[in-house]
C-alpha positions as CSV (number, residue, x, y, z in Angstrom):
1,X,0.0,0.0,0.0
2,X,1.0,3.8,-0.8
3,X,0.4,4.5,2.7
4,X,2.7,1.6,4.3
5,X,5.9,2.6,2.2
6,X,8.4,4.3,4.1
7,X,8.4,8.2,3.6
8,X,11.5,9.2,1.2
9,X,14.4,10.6,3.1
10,X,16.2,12.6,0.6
11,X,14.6,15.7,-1.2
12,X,16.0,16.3,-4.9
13,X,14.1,18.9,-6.3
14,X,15.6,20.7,-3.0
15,X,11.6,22.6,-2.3
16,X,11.7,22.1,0.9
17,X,14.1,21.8,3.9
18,X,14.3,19.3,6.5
19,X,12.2,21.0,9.2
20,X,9.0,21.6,6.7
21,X,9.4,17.8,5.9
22,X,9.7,16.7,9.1
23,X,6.4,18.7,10.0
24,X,5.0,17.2,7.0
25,X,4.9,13.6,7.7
26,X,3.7,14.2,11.5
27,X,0.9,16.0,10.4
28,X,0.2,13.0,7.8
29,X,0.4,10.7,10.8
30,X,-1.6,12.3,13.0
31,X,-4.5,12.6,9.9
32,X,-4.0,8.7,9.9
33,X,-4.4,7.6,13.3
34,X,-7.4,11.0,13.8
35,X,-9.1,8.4,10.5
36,X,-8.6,5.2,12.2
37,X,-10.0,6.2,15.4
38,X,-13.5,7.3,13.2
39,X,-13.9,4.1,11.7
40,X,-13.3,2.7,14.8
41,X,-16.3,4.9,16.6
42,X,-18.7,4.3,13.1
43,X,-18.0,0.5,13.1
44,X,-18.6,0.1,17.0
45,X,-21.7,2.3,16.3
46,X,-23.1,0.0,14.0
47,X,-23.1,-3.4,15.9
48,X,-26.2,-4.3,18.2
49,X,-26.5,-6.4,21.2
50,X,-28.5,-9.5,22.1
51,X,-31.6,-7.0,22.5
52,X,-30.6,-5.4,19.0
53,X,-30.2,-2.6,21.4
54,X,-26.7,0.2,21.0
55,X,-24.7,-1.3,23.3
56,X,-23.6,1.4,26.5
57,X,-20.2,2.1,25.5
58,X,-21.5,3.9,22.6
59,X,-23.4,6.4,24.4
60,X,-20.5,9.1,24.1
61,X,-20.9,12.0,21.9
62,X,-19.2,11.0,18.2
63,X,-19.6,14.6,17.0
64,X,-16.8,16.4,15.2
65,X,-17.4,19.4,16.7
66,X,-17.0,18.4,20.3
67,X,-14.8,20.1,22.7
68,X,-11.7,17.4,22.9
69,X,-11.1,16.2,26.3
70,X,-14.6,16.6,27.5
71,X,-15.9,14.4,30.5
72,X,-19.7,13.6,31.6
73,X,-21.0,16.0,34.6
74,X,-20.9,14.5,38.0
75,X,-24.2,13.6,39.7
76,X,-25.3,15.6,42.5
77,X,-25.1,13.8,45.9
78,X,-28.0,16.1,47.2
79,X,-30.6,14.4,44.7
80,X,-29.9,11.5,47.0
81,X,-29.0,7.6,45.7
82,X,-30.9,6.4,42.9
83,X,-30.9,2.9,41.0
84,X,-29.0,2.8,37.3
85,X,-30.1,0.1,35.0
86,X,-28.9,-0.3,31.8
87,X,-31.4,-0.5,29.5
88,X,-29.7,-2.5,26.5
89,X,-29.7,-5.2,28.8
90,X,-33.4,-5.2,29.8
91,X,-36.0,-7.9,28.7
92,X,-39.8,-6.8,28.1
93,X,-41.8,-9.4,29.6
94,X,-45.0,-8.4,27.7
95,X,-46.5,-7.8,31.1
96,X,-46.1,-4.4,31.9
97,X,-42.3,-4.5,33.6
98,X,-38.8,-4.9,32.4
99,X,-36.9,-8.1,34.0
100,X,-33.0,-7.4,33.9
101,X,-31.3,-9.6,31.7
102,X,-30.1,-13.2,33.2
103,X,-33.2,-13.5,35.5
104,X,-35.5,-16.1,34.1
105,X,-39.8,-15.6,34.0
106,X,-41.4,-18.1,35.2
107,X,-43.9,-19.1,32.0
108,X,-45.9,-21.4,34.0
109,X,-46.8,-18.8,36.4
110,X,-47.6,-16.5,33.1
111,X,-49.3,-19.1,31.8
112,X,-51.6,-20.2,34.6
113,X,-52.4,-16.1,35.0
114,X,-53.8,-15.8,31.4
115,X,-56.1,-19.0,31.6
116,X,-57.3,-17.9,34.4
117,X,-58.0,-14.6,32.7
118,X,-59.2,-16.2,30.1
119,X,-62.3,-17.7,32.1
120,X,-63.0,-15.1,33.9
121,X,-63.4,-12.7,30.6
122,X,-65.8,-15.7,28.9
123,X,-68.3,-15.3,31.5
124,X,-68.4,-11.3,30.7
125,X,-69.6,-11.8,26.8
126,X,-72.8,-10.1,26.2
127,X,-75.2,-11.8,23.8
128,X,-76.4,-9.8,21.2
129,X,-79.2,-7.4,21.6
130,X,-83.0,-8.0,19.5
131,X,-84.0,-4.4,18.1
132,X,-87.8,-5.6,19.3
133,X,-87.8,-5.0,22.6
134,X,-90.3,-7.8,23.0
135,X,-87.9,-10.1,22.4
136,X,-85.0,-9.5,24.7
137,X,-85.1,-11.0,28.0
138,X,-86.2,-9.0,30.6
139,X,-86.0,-9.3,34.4
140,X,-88.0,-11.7,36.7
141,X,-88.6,-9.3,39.3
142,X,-89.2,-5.7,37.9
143,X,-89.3,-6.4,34.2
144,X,-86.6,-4.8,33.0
145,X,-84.4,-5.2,30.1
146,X,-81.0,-4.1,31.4
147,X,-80.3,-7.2,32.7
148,X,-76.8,-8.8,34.6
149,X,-75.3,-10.9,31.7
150,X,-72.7,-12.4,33.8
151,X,-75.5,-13.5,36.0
152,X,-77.6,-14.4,32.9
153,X,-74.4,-16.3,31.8
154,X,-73.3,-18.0,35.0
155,X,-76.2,-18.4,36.8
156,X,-79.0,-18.6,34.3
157,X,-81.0,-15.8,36.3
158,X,-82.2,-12.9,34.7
159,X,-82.0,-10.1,37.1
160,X,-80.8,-6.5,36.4
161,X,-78.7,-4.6,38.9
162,X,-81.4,-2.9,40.9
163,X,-82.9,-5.5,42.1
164,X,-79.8,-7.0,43.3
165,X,-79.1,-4.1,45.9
166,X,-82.3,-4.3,46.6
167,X,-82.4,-7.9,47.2
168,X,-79.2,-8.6,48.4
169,X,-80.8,-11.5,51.0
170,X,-81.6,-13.5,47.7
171,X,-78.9,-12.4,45.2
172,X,-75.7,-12.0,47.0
173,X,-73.0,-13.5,46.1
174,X,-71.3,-16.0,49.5
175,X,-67.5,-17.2,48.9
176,X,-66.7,-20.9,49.0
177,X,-65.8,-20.3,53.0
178,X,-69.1,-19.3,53.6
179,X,-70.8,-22.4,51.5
180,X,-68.8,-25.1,53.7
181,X,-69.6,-22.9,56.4
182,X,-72.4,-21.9,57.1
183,X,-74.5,-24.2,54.9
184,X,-72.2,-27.3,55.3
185,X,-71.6,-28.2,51.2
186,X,-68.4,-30.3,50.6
187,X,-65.8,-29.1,48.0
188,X,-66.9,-31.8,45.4
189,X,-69.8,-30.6,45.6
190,X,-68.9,-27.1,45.0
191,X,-67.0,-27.6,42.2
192,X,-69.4,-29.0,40.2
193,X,-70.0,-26.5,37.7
194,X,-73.6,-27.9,36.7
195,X,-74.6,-29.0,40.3
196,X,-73.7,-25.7,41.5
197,X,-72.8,-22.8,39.3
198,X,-70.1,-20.5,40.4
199,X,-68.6,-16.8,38.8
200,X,-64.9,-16.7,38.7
201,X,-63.3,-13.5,39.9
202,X,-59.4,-12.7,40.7
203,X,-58.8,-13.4,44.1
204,X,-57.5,-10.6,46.0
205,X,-55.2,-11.6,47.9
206,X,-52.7,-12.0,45.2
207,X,-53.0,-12.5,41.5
208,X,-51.2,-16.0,41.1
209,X,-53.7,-17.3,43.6
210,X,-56.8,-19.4,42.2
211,X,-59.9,-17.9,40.5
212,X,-62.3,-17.1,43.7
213,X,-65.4,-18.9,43.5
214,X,-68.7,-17.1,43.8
215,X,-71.7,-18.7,44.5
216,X,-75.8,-17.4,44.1
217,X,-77.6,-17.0,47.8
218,X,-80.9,-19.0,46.6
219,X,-79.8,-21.1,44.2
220,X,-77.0,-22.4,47.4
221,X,-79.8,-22.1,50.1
222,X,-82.2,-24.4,47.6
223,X,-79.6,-26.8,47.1
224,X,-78.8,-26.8,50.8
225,X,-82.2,-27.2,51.6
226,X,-82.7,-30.5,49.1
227,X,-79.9,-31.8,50.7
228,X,-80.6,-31.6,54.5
229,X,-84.4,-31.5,54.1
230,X,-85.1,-28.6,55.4
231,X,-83.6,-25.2,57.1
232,X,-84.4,-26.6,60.6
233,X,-82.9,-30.0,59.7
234,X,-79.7,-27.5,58.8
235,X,-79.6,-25.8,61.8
236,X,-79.7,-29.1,63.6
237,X,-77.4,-30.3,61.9
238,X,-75.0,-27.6,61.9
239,X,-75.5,-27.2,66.3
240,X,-74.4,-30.7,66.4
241,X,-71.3,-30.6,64.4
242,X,-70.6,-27.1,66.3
243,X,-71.1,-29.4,69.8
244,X,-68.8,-32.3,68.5
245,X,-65.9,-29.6,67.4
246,X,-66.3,-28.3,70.9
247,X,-66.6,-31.5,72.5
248,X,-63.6,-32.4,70.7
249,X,-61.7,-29.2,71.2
250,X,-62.1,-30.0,75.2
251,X,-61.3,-33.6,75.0
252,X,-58.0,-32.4,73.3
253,X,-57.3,-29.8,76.2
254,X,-58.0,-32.1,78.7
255,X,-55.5,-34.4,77.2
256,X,-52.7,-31.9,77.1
257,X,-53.3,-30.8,80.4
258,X,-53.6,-33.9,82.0
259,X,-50.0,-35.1,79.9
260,X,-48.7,-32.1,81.4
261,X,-49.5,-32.7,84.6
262,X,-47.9,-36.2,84.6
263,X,-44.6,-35.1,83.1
264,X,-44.4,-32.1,85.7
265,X,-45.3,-34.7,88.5
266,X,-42.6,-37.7,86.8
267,X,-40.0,-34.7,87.4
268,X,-40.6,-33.4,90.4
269,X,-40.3,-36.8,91.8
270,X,-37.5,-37.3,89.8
271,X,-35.9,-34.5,90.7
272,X,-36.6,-35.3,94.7
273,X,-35.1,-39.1,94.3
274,X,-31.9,-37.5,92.9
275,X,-31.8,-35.5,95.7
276,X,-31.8,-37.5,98.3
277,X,-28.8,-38.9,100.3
278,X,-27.9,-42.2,100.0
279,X,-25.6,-43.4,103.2
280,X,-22.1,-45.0,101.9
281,X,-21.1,-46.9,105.3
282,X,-17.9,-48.0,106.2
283,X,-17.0,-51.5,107.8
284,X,-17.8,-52.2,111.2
285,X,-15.5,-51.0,113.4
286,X,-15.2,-53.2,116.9
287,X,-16.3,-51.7,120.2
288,X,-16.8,-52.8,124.0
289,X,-20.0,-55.2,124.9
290,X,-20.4,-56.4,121.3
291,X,-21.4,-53.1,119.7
292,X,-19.9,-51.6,116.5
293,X,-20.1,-48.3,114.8
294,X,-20.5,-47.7,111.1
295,X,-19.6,-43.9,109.6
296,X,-21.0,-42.4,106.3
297,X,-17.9,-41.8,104.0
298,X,-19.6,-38.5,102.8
299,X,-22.0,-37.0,105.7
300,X,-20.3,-38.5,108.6
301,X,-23.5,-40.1,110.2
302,X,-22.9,-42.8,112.1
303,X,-24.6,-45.8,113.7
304,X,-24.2,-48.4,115.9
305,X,-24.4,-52.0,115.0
306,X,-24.6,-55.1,117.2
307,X,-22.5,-58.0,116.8
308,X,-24.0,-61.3,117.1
């Protein structure tokens, strides 16, 4: 190449001293590297991350008509500490956040959240409307035509929303809790979409928590009352398992307490038979008449033993 061959040394035509050629080839060096250095900046300009993103080191100022030997402003430490992410390394999850780069989303847990979404939102689709109003359903206690269609849906009830404050003693809505409850239904039972209907809404207490089950007020106090017979056959029913839990609840006490007493008991008389003195006697030792003595090596008690 032109550029790679050595500079020639010697000057014939005799233009131009040594000193203008000297200044000569530093300035072409210096227009050489000032050339490398910009294809350096546009090629590193050009390339992408993983997240076709600029990557950060390219963030500096590639203008020709930047001061030379300018350096970013220092933050102010009275704005207080702050968090910096880098954002070519973040991930859109599709869900409303960024997750850094390297920490995994759990796609079960997405999944599981959009199915559950998914049932919830096909119990919400409103049929379509007749333009003769004769037609349309209306509802079963004032006659009107803005009905509930999630009710209409779920339950099969027409009823509009006005009559459901009114009536909240016949068309609340009770929680699965309140079924087993107060009205003693098992969980088979309850799940049983066509024995007994239920709405699915989120639950509240967090949002990768089942769908909470809602249930109708008469159509769970009918079924209650096919099952058990009748609502005094209920209440019967549910005082006695109310006195069995109790009974049981103060069998169990009585069993703890009495297995405490016995274990404080076992160590208190424990506790006495370690504590008591056991003599260590010494052989008899001969005295006048036929009577010995006999000493305690460790209190020093003594008795008196006859010789036969």
């Amino acid at each position: 190449m032109a550029d790679s061959a050595a500079p020639p040394n010697d000057n014939p035509a005799g233009l131009i001293d040594s000193d203008q050629l000297k200044d000569f080839q530093l300035n072409r060096l210096r227009a050489k590297a000032r050339q490398r250095e910009m294809e350096q900046e546009r090629s590193a300009s050009s390339s992408t991350n993983l997240n076709n993103k600029r990557p950060l080191s390219v963030t500096t100022s590639t203008s020709p008509t930047r001061p030379k030997g300018s350096r970013p402003l220092k933050r102010d430490s009275r704005l207080g500490q702050y968090f910096e992410y880098d954002l070519s390394k973040m991930v859109n999850s599709k869900g409303g956040f960024l997750v850094e780069e390297g920490k995994e989303v759990d796609e079960a847990v997405r999944r599981k959240e959009k199915m559950r979404e998914r049932q919830r939102n096909m119990q919400n689709i409103e049929p379509p409307i007749n333009l003769d109003p004769a037609l349309n359903p209306k509802c079963i206690e004032c006659g009107s035509i803005d009905i509930d269609q999630a009710f209409r849906n779920v339950f099969s009830c027409l009823v509009c929303k006005s009559c459901q404050n009114k009536m909240q003693e016949k068309y609340s809505l009770l929680t699965k809790t309140e079924c087993k409850e107060d009205y003693l239904l098992t969980d088979a039972e309850l799940r049983d979409q066509e024995l007994m209907p239920h709405m699915l809404k989120a639950n509240p207490h967090k949002s990768t928590y089942a769908n909470m089950m809602l249930f109708l007020r008469c159509q769970v106090e009918d079924f209650a009352w096919k099952k058990w017979g009748s609502p005094e056959a209920l209440d019967a029913e549910y005082e006695k398992r109310m006195a069995d839990k109790k009974k049981k609840k103060n069998k169990k006490f009585e069993e703890s307490l009495r297995d405490l007493r016995k274990r404080t008991k076992e160590g208190i008389w424990q506790k006495r038979k370690d504590e008591e003195h056991k003599h260590v006697f010494s052989e008899v030792q001969g005295g006048s008449g036929g009577v010995g003595q006999q000493v305690c090596h460790t209190c020093g008690f003594t008795i008196d033993v006859e010789e036969l």
